[in-house]
Every structure is written in C-alpha cells, then in structure tokens.
C-alpha positions in Angstrom: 0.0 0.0 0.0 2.9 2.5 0.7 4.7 1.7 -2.1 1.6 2.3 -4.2 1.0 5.8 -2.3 4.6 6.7 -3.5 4.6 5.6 -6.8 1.5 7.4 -7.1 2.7 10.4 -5.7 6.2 10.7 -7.7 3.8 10.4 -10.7 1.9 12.7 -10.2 4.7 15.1 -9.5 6.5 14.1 -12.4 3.6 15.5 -14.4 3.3 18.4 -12.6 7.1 19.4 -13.1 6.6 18.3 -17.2 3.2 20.7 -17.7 5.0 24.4 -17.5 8.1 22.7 -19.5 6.1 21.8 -22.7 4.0 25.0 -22.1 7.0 27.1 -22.2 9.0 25.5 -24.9 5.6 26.4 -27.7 6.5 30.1 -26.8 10.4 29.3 -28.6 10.4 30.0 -32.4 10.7 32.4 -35.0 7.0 34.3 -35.4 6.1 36.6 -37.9 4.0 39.2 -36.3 1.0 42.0 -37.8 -0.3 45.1 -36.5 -1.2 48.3 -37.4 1.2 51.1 -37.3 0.8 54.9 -37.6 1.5 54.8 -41.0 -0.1 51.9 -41.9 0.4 47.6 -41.9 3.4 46.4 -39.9 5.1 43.3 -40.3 8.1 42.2 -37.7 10.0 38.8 -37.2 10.3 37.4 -33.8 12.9 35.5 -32.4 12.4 34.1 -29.0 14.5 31.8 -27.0 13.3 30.1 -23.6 16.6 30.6 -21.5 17.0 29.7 -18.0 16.6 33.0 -16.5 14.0 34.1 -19.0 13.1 34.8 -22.4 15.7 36.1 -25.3 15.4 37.1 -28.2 15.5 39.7 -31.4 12.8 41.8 -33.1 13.2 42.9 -37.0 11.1 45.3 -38.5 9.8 44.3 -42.1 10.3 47.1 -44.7 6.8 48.2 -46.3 7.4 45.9 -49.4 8.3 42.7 -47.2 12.3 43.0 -46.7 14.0 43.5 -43.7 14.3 47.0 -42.0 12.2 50.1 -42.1 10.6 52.6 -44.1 13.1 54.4 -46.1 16.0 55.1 -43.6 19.5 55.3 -45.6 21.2 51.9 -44.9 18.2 49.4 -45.0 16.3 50.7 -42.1 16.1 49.8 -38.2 18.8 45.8 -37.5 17.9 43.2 -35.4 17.1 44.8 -32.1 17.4 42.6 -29.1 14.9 41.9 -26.5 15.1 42.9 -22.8 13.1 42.3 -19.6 11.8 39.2 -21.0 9.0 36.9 -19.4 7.6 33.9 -20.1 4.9 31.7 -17.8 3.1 29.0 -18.8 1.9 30.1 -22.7 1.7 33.8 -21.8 4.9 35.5 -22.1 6.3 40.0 -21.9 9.3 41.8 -23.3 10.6 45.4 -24.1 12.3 46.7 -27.5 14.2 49.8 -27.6 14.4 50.8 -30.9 16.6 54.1 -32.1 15.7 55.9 -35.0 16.8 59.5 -36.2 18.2 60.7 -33.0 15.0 59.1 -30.7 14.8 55.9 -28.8 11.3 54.5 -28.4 10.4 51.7 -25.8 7.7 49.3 -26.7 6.6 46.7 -24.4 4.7 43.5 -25.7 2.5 40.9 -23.9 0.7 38.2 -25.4 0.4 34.7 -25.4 0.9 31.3 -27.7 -1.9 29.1 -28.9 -0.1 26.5 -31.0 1.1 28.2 -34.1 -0.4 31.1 -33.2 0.3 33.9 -30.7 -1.5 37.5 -29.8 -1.3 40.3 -27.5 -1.0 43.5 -27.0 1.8 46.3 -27.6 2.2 49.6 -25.5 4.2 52.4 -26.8 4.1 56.1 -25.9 1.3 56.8 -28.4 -1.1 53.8 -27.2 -1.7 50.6 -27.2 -2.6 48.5 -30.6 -3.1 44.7 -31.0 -0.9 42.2 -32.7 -1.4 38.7 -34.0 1.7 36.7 -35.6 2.0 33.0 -36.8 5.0 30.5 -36.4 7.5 30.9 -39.3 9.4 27.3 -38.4 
C-alpha cells in the first residue's frame, strides 16, 4: 500500500514538473508578427528563446514591401534589435524593445500569449496601445 502511495505520488509530480516545460518550450520559435502602425500595416519577425533565467530574443522590422528594416531610412532601415526584460509563464509570455531611429529611442513593451502556431497580444508604446497577431515561421 505504501509503495503504491509513493509511486503514485512521484507520478503525479513528475507531471506536474513536465506541464509548464512543454507549455514554455511552444513560446520558442521564430513568429512573424501583424499590426497596425501609424503609418499603416506592420510586419516584424520574432525571435524568442526560452533561457533559464527568462526569455531572449530579437525583433526585426519588415520594410513596407516585405524586406528586412524600415521605411526608407538610408542603410536598409532599423537591425535586429534585441529583446530585454523578457517573461515567459506557462503560454503567456512579456518583453521590451528599444528601438533608435533618427536621433529618438522609443520603448515598446509587448505581452501576449501562444496558442499552437499562433500567438497575440498586445503592444504599448508612448502613443497607445494597438493589438498584434503573428504566426510561427518554423
């Protein structure tokens, strides 16, 4: 009977420890993300990485006709910019971009979560808020 107890017990542990890990690991991937801009449709690629201490990762802006970087800028527009302050719980997951352009740094801070190959959320910048949605690219 006590052996039976125990088994049962380390079991059921076992898949409570496993839950958050597979939870976690559908937030890694590369995403390509859609919302409305200022100016119009935006289109970003997400990197995310699940690290130990958090979530990592890089944010590209897409230029207006589907290429890397931004809007016009002399030398292809806004790199790679990395993620800080990253967050990720269960399928629900939070992280900052500062991005510099002409002379002005703009912090952005997303939230959102993962459904599959799907993720949403929200994005707050100084002007607002405004919705995304993005799909898994791999």
């Amino acid at each position: 009977m006590k052996v039976r107890l125990l088994f049962t017990a380390m079991a059921t542990m076992s898949l409570t420890l496993a839950a958050p890990t597979s939870a976690v690991a559908q937030v890694a991937g590369t995403w390509t993300l859609s919302t409305e801009g200022p100016r119009g449709p935006l289109t970003m690629t997400l990197v995310l990485e699940v690290e130990r201490d958090g979530l990592e990762g890089t944010l590209t802006m897409q230029r207006r006709g589907g290429g890397p970087g931004g809007g016009g800028r002399a030398g292809g527009g806004p790199p790679e910019t990395a993620l800080s302050n990253g967050a990720v719980e269960g399928d629900s997951f939070s992280f900052s971009v500062t991005m510099s352009m002409r002379g002005n740094s703009i912090t952005q801070e997303f939230t959102g979560s993962v459904d599959g190959d799907e993720m949403s959320g929200t994005i707050t910048t100084p002007r607002g808020e405004r919705p995304f949605s993005g799909t898994r690219s791999n």
